[in-house]
N, C-alpha and C positions, 0 to 999 in steps of 0.2 A: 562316624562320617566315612562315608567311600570316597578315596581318589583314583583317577586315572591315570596314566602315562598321558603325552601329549601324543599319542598315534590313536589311543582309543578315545581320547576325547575328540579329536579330530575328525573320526569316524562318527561318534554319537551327533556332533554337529550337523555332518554333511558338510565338512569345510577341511582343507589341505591342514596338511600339519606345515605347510611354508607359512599359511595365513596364522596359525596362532601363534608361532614362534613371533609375524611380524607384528602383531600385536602384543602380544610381550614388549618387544624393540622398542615399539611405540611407548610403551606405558599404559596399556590402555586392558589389558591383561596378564595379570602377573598370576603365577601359579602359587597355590596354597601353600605348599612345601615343596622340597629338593629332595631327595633321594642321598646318601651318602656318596653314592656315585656319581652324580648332578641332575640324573633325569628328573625330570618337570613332574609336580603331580598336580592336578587339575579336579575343584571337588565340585560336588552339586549344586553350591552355590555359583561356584566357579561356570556353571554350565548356564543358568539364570543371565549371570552376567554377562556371559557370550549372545545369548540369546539379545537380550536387548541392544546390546551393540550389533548384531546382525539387521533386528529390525529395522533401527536408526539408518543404518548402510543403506539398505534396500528402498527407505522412503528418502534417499538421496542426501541426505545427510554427509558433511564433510568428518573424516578419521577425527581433523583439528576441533570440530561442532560437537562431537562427541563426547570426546577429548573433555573440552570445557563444559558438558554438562555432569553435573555428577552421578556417575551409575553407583548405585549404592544397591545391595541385594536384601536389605534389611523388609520386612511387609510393608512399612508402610508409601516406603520410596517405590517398592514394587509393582505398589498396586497405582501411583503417583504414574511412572513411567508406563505402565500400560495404557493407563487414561492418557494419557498423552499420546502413546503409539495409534491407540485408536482414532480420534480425534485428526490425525494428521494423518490415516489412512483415509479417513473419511471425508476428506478436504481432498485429495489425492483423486477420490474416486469422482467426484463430483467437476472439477478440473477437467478431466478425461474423459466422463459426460459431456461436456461443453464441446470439448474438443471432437470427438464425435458425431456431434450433432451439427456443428459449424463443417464438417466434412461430408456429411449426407447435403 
């Protein structure tokens, strides 16, 4: 298993390294292992898990909503939270359709 520093996972994301350290804070990512000297290390699982909490975030989702769903990065939770991410993008889009069209 490959881990990151939390400056290169940061970077792989496309997200600050303020933002995972605050999710860390939160509880809401915690890094796989410590380093002897403390730095955070971040693994591929660890990158999954981010991902889905980014999705959540972005279809408006509260830290605390997220917080109490459980992200688990195991297949079959994975493929569970995808169908779900999908589903409520596509409730999202159709929303925004309406809106749209009530605006023409």
């Amino acid at each position: 298993m490959r881990y990151y520093k939390t400056g290169e996972f940061a970077k792989m994301a496309n997200v600050s390294i303020r933002t995972i350290r605050y999710y860390d804070q939160k509880g809401l990512l915690k890094p796989s292992a410590m380093t002897p000297k403390g730095y955070r290390l971040y693994s591929d699982d660890d990158f999954v898990k981010l991902q889905q909490i980014l999705s959540l975030k972005y279809l408006g989702f509260s830290l605390e909503e997220i917080f109490s769903m459980t992200i688990k990065t195991d297949r079959d939770s994975l493929k569970e939270s995808l169908s779900l991410q999908n589903k409520l993008i596509t409730q999202k889009i159709s929303h925004l359709k309406a809106v749209q069209t009530s605006l023409k």
